[in-house]
C-alpha positions as CSV (number, residue, x, y, z in Angstrom):
1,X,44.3,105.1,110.6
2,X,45.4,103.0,113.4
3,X,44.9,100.1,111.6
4,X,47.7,101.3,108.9
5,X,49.8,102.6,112.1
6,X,49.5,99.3,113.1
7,X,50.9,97.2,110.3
8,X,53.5,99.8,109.8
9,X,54.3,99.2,113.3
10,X,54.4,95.0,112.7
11,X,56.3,95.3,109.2
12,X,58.8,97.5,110.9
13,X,59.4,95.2,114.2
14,X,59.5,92.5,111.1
15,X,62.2,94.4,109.2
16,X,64.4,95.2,112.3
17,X,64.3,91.5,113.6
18,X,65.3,90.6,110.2
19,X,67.9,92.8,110.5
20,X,69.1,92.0,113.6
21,X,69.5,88.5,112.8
22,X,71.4,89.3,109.8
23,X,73.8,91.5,111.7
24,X,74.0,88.5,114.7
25,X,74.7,86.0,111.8
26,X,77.2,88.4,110.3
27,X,79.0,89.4,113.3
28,X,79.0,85.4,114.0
29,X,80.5,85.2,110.7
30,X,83.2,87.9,111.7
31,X,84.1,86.0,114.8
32,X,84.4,82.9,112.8
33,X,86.7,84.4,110.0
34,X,88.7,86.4,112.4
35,X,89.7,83.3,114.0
36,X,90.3,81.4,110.5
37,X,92.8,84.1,109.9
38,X,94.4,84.0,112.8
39,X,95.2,80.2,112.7
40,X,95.6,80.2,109.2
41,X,98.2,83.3,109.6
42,X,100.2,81.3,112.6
43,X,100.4,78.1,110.5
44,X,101.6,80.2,107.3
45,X,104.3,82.0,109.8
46,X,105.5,78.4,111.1
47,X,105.4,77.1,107.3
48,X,107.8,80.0,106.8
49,X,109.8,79.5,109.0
50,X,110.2,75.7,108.9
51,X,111.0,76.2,104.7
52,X,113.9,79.3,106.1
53,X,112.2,82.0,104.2
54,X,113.6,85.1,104.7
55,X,113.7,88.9,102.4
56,X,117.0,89.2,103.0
57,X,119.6,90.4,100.0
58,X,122.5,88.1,101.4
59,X,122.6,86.7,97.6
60,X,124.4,89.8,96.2
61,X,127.3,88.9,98.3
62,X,127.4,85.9,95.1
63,X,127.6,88.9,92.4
64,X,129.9,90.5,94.4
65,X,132.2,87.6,94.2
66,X,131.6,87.0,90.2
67,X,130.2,83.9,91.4
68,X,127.9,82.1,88.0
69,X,124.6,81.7,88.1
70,X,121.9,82.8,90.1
71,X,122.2,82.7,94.0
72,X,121.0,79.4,95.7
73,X,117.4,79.5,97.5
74,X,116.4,82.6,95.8
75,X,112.5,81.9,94.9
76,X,111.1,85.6,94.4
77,X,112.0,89.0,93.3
78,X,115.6,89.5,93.1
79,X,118.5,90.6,95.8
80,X,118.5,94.7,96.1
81,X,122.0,96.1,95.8
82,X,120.6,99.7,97.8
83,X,119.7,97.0,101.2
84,X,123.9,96.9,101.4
85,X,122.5,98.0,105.5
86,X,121.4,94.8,105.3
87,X,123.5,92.4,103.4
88,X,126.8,94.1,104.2
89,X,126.5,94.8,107.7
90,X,123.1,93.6,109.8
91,X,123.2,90.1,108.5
92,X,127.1,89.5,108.8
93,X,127.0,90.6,112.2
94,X,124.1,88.6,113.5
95,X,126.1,85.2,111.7
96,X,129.1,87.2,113.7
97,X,127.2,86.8,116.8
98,X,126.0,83.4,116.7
99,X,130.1,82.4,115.9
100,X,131.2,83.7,118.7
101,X,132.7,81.4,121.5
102,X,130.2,81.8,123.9
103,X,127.1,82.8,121.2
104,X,125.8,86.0,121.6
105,X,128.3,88.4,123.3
106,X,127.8,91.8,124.7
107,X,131.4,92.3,123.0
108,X,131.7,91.8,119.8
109,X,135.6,93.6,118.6
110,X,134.3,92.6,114.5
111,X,131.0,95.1,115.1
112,X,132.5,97.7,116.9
113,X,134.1,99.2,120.5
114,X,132.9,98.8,123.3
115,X,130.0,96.6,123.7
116,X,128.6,97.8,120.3
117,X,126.2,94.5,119.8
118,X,123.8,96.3,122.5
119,X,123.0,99.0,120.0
120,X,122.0,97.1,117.3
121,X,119.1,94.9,116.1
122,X,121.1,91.7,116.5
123,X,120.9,88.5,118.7
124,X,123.0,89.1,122.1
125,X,122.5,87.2,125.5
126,X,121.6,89.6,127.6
127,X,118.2,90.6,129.7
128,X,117.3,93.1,127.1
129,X,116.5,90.4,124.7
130,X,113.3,88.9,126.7
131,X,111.8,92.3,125.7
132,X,112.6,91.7,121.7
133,X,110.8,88.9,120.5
134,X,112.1,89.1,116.9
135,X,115.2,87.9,118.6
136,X,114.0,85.0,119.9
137,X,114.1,82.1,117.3
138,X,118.0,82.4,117.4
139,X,118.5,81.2,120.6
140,X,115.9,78.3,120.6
141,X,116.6,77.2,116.6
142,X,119.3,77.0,114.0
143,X,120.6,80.2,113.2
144,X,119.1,79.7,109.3
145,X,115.6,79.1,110.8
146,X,116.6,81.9,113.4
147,X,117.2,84.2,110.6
148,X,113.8,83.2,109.3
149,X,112.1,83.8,112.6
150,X,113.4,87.1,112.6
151,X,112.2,88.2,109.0
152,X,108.9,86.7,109.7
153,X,108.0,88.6,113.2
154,X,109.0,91.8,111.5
155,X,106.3,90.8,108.5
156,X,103.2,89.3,110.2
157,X,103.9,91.5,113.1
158,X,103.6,94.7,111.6
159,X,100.2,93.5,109.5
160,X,98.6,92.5,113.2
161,X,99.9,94.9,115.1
162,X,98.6,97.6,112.5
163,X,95.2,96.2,112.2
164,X,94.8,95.9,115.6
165,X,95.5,99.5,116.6
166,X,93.5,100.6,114.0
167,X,90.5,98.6,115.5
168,X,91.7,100.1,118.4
169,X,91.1,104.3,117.8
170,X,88.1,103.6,116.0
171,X,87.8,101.5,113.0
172,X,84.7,99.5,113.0
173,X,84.9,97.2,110.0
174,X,87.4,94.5,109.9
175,X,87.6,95.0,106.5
176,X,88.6,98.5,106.8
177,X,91.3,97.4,109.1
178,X,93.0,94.7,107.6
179,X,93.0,97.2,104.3
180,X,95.1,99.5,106.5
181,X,97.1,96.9,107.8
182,X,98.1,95.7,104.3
183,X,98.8,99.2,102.8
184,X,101.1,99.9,105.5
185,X,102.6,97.5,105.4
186,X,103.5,97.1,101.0
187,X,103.3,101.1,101.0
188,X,107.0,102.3,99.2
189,X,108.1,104.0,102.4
190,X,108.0,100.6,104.4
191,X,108.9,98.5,101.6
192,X,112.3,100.4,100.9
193,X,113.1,101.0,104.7
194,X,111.9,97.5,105.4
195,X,115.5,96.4,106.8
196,X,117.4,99.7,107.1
197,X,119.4,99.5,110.3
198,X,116.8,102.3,111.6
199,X,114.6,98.8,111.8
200,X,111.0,100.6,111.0
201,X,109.1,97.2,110.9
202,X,109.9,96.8,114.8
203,X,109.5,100.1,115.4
204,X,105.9,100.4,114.0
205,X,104.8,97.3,115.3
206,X,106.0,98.1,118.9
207,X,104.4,101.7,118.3
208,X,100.9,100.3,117.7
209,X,100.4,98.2,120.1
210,X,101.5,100.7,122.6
211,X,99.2,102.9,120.9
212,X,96.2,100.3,121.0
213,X,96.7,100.0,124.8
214,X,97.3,103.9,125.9
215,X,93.7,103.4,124.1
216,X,92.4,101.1,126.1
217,X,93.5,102.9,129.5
218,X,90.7,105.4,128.3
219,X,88.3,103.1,127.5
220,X,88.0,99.8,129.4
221,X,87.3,99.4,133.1
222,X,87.8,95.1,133.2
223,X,90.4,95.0,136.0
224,X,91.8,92.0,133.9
225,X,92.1,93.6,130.2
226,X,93.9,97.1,131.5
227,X,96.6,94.9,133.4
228,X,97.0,93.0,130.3
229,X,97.3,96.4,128.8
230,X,99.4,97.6,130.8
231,X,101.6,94.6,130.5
232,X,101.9,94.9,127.1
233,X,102.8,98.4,126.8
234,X,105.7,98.0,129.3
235,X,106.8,94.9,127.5
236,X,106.6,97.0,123.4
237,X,107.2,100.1,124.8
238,X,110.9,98.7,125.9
239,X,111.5,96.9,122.5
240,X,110.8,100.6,121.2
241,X,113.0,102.3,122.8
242,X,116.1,99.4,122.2
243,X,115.4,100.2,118.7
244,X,117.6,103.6,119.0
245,X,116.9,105.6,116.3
246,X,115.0,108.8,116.9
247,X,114.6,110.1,113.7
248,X,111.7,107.7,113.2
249,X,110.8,107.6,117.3
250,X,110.5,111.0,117.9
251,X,107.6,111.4,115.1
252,X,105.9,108.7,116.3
253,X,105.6,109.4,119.5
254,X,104.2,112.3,118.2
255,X,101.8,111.0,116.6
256,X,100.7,108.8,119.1
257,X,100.2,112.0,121.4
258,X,98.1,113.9,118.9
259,X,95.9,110.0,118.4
260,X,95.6,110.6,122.3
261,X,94.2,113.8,122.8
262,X,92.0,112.9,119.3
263,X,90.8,109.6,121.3
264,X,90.0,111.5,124.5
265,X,88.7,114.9,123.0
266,X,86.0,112.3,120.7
267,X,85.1,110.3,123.8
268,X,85.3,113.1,126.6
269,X,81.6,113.3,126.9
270,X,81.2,110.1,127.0
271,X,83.5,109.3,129.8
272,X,84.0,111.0,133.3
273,X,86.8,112.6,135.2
274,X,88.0,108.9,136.4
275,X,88.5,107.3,133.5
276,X,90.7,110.6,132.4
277,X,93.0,110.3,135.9
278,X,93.3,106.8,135.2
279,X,94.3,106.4,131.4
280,X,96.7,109.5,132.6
281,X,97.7,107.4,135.6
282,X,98.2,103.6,133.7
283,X,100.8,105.9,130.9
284,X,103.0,107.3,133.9
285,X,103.3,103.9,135.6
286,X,104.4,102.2,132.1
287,X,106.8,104.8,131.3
288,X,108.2,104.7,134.8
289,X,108.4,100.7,135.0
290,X,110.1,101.6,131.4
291,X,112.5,103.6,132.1
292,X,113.5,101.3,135.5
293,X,114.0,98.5,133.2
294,X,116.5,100.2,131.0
295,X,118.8,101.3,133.9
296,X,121.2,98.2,133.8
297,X,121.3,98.7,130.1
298,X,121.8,102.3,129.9
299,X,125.0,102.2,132.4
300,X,126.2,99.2,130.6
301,X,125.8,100.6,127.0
302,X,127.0,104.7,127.9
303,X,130.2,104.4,127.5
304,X,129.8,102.9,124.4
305,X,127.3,106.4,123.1
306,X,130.1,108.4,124.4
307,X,132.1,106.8,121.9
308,X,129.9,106.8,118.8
309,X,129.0,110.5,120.1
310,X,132.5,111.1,119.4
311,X,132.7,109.8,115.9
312,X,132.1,111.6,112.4
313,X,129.2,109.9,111.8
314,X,126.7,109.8,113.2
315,X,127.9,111.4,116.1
316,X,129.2,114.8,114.5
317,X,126.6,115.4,112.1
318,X,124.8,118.4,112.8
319,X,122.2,120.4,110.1
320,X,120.4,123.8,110.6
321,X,117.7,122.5,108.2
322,X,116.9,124.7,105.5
323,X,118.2,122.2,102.9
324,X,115.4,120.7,101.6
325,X,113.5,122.5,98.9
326,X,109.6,122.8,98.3
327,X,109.7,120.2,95.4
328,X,111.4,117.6,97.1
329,X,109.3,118.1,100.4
330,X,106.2,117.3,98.4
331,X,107.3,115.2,95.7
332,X,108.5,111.3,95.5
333,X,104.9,109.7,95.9
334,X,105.9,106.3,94.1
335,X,104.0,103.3,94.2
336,X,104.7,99.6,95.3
337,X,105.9,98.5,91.5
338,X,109.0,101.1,91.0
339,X,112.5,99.3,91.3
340,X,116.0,101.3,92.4
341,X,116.8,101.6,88.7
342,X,113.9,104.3,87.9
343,X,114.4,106.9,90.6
344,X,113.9,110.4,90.4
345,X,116.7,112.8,88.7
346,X,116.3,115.2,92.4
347,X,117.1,112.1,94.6
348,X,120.0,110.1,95.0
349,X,118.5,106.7,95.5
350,X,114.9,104.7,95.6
351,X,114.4,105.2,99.4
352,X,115.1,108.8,99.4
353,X,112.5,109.4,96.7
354,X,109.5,107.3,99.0
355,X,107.9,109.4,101.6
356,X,105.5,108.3,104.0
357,X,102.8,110.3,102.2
358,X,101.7,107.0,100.5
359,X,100.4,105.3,103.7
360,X,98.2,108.9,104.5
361,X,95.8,108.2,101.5
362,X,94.9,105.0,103.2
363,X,94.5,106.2,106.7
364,X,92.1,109.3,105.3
365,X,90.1,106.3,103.3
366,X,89.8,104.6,106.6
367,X,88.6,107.6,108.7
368,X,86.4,108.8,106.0
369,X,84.2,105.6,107.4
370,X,85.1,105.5,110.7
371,X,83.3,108.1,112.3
372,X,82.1,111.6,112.7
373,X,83.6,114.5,110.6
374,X,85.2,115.7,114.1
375,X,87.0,112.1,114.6
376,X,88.3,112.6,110.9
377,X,89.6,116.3,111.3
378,X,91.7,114.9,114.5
379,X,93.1,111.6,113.0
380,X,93.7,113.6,109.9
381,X,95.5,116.3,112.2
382,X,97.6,113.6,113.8
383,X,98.5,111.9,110.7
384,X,99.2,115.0,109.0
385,X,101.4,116.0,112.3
386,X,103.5,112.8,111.7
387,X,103.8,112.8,107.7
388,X,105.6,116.1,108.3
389,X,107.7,115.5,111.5
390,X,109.1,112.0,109.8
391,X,109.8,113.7,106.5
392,X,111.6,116.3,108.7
393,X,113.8,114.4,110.9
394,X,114.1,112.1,107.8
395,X,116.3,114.8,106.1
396,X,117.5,117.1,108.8
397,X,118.1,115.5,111.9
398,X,119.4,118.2,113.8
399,X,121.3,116.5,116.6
400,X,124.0,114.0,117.5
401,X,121.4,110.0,118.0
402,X,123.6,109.0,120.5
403,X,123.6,112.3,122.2
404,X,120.0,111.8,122.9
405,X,120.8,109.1,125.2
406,X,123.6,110.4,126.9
407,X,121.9,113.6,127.8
């Protein structure tokens, strides 16, 4: 008897240093890939952006002026009449801006009153921009490689900024992660929105990484990583809020609340009082040091909401809700592969028939591995919580958007 228990013992100790080894060879492995990505991503970005690759639609401006043939540069995919936001307005006035005599005004009389260039997503010299990298490669390139700058952050952004928030709340594998990243990123909902004036890609990107370090005020204790942390959520959680459109802020920071309290609930047992008091305490002082960086800009910039509070749209559009029926609430799941020619008889266009439902199946898929049955029920909770307020203020949007920043 103890001679088996014995051998047991030894082929047991065996088996787990064999593991062990594995695992420390595989988590090597991990390190070493994670790097290769990460090099091999920045060189791909700076390849991109030396050959002035961009998504944008400009090229329908040639069908629009019965121009022959097909329009120069295009290499993939074709230019998308329903991106007119894009094409017809964003992309005019950022060549507007660059034009101007000096570059980059804070007055701008071909995009609006006022000093309307402050409200939108485009290049403009003023202290606001240090907090929007995507702005950047305008004033340090050309403006075609600028342009090109600016498409790229929003793509390789979003991917690592998605990934790395969802390593953040939980997700062990890599794999698992990057899988999130990616369906986020080609769901229909993001694909369609990708360069709507409401500028989602920013907006996510700039979301999860705040959400990644409100994380990490919970968790870590290195002196040196929460005032990294902390740094970093001041710097996106500004970008955030200079994107301006709260029918997609509002149900993320939503959803970033209900991740919270899932984070702390999961952990509480784990952690003590201090950690609590201090996570609590590192989110004040960012949205304070927020909200003090925005002052210049918000007296510069509210006469201007005044004025667009005052217009038709979007100022004067009001809704009761109500509208929406039980079919169209819980139909339009398409896939990545429909075009804007086979949409829906119920909706008007392609984008209003792609909900955010298609990124939820991923983000269950993900959870489903990622912990505990109670860590699912919450992340499913919060995701749920922010499939239904987007789809809401998607279609209802109850209030004035410039009203909310004059109030």
């Amino acid at each position: 008897m103890t001679t088996t228990i014995g051998r047991c013992s030894l082929r047991r100790t065996r088996s787990s240093g064999n593991r062990d080894n594995f695992l420390y060879r595989l988590g090597a492995n991990k390190t070493a890939l994670l790097r290769s990505c990460c090099i091999g991503s920045a060189l791909l970005f700076c390849l991109a952006v030396g050959l002035k690759l961009s998504g944008s639609s400009v090229g329908m401006w040639r069908n629009l002026l019965a121009e022959p043939g097909i329009a120069r540069g295009l290499i993939l995919s074709s230019p998308k009449h329903l991106r007119v936001d894009e094409w017809g307005i964003w992309t005019p006035a950022m060549l507007s801006q660059a034009r101007q005599n000096p570059p980059f005004p804070i007055e701008n009389p071909s995009l609006g009153a006022g000093r309307a260039p402050l409200l939108m997503s485009v290049p403009v010299a003023y202290y606001t921009t240090l907090f929007r990298p995507q702005l950047w490669g305008f004033f340090v390139l050309d403006f075609e490689r600028g342009f090109s700058f600016y498409w790229c952050t929003k793509a390789f952004g979003l991917l690592a900024a998605v990934a790395w928030a969802l390593r953040q709340i939980g997700v062990r594998s890599y794999l698992l992660a990057i899988f999130g990243a990616v369906w986020v990123m080609f769901s229909s909902y993001v694909q369609w929105w990708f360069s709507s004036p409401g500028m989602l890609p920013e907006m996510i990107t700039t979301w999860a990484i705040c959400l990644g370090c409100a994380v990490s005020f919970f968790k870590d204790q290195h002196r040196g990583k929460l005032t990294l942390a902390l740094a970093s959520f001041i710097f996106c959680g500004t970008n955030f809020v200079l994107c301006l459109y709260p029918p997609y802020q509002i149900p993320l920071t939503l959803l970033m609340l209900a991740i919270l309290i899932g984070v702390w609930l999961e952990n509480c047992d784990k952690q003590d009082s201090k950690s609590t008091i201090r996570g609590l305490i590192l989110i004040g002082t960012g949205l304070l040091a927020i909200a003090v960086i925005l002052i210049p800009y918000w007296i510069n910039v509210r006469g201007t909401l005044e004025m667009v509070a005052h217009t038709v749209y979007p100022g004067q559009r009001r809704s009761a809700g109500g509208e929406l029926s039980l079919f169209k609430l819980f139909s339009g799941v398409l896939g990545f592969f429909e075009s804007e020619q086979t949409v829906p008889a119920v909706y008007d266009n392609i984008c209003e028939a792609c909900p955010p439902f298609t990124t939820t199946y991923a983000k269950r898929a993900i959870f489903i591995r990622s912990g505990p049955q109670s860590f699912l029920r919450l992340y499913s909770l919060a995701f749920e919580i922010r499939r239904a307020s987007l789809r809401y203020w998607q279609h209802y949007r109850s209030f004035s958007f410039a009203l909310v920043f004059i109030a």
